[in-house]
C-alpha positions in Angstrom: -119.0 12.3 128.6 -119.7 8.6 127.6 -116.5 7.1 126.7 -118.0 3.8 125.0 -119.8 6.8 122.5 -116.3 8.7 121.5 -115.6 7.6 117.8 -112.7 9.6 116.4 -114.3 8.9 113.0 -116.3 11.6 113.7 -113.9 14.4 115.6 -112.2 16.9 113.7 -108.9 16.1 112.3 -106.0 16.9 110.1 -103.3 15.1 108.3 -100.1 14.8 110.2 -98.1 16.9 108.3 -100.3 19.3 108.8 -99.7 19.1 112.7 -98.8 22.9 112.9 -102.6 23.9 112.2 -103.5 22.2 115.6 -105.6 24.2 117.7 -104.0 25.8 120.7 -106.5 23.7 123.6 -105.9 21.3 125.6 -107.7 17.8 124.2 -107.4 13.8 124.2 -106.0 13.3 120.8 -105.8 10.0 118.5 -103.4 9.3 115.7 -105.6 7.1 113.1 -104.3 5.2 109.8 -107.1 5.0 108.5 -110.3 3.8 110.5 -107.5 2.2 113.4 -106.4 3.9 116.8 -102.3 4.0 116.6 -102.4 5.9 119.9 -104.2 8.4 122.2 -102.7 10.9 124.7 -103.7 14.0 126.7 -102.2 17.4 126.3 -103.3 21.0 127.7 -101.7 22.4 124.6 -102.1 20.1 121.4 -100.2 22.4 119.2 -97.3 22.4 121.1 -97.7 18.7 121.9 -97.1 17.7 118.5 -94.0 20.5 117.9 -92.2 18.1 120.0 -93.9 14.7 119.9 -92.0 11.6 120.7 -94.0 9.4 117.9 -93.2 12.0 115.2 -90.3 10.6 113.8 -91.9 6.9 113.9 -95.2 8.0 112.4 -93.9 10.1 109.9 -91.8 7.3 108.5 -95.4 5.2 108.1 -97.5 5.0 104.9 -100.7 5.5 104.4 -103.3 8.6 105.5 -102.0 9.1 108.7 -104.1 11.8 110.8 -104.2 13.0 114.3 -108.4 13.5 115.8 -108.9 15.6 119.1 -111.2 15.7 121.5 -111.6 19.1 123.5 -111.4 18.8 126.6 -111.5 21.6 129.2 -111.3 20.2 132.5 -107.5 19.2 133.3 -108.3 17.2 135.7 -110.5 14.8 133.6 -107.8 14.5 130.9 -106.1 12.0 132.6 -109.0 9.9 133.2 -110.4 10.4 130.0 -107.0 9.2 128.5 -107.3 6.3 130.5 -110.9 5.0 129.6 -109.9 5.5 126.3 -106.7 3.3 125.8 -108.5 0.8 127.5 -111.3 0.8 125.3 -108.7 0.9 121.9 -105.8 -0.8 123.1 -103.9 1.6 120.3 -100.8 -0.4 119.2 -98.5 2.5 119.7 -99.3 2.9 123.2 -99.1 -0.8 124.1 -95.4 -0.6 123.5 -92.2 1.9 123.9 -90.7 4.2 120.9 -87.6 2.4 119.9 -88.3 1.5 116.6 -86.9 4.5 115.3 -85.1 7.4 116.3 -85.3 11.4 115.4 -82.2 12.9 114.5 -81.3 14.8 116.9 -78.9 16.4 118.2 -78.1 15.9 122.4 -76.5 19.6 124.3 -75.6 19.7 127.7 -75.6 23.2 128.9 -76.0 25.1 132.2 -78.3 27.5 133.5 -78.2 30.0 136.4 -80.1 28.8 139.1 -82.6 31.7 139.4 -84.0 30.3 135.9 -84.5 26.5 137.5 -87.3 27.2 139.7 -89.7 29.1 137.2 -88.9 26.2 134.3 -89.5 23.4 136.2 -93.1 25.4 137.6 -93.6 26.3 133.8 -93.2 22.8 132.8 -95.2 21.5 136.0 -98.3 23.7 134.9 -98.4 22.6 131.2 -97.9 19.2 132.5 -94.5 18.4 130.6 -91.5 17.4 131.4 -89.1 20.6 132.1 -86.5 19.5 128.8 -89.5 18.7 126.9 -90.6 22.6 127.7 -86.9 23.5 126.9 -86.8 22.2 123.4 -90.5 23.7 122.4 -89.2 27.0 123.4 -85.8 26.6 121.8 -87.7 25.4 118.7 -90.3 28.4 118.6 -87.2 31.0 119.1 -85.4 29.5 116.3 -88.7 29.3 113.7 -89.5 33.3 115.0 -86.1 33.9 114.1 -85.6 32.5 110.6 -89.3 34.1 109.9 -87.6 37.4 110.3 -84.6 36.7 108.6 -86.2 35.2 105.3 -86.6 38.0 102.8 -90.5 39.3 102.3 -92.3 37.7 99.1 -92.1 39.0 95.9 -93.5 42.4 95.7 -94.0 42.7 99.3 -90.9 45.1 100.4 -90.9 47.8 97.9 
């Protein structure tokens, strides 16, 4: 791979709000306005990346066509390094400096958990490379989606 040659121009992409049709792989991934880099980062699971993204809330809020690219990219252990070369060579604005502009609303709980569950979340969250309350929330916020799909009623002609 020849970093100088990665164009995100040219990688497959989607709108943001169309961030739940990610694939499920890992990738280097760009969020463009337009023809500029706003940021790259590395992920071993890009849907789930952006369920819970940090820059959601502050991209959202942004006009304009604003789309994330990805690069597959098999080889974990190149992600990092890949990531690297490629801030370097973009110098995305977003990555140059930290998320404060705005923030999600959300909602902060404190809760406890038996100790036999600590262990396996934290290696769960070590081998998807995420933090272990990052982890939390995306499975909190896949229970609650699975949930409401089976609660909504079917569509129209569906259930007789």
């Amino acid at each position: 791979m020849i970093i100088s040659e990665i164009n995100p121009l040219t990688l497959p992409s989607l709108p943001l709000a169309g961030r739940r049709q990610l694939p499920d792989c890992s990738a280097i991934y760009f969020v463009m306005h337009g023809d500029r880099v706003l940021y790259i980062g590395k992920t071993i699971n890009l849907v789930q990346r952006w369920a819970t993204h940090h820059r959601w809330w502050q991209l959202k809020e942004m006009e304009g066509d604003i789309r994330i690219a990805w690069l597959e990219c098999s080889d974990i252990d190149v992600l990092l390094k890949v990531e690297a070369a490629l801030i370097k060579q973009f110098q995305p604005e977003l990555n140059m400096k930290r998320n404060r502009r705005l923030k999600p609303p959300t909602s902060r709980f404190v809760f406890a958990l038996p100790k036999e569950v600590q262990k396996p979340l934290e290696k769960w969250a070590q081998e998807e490379y995420r933090s272990t309350p990052n982890l939390i929330a995306t499975i909190l916020i896949n229970a609650i989606r699975e949930h409401e799909q089976k609660q909504s009623p079917p569509p129209e002609g569906k259930g007789d």
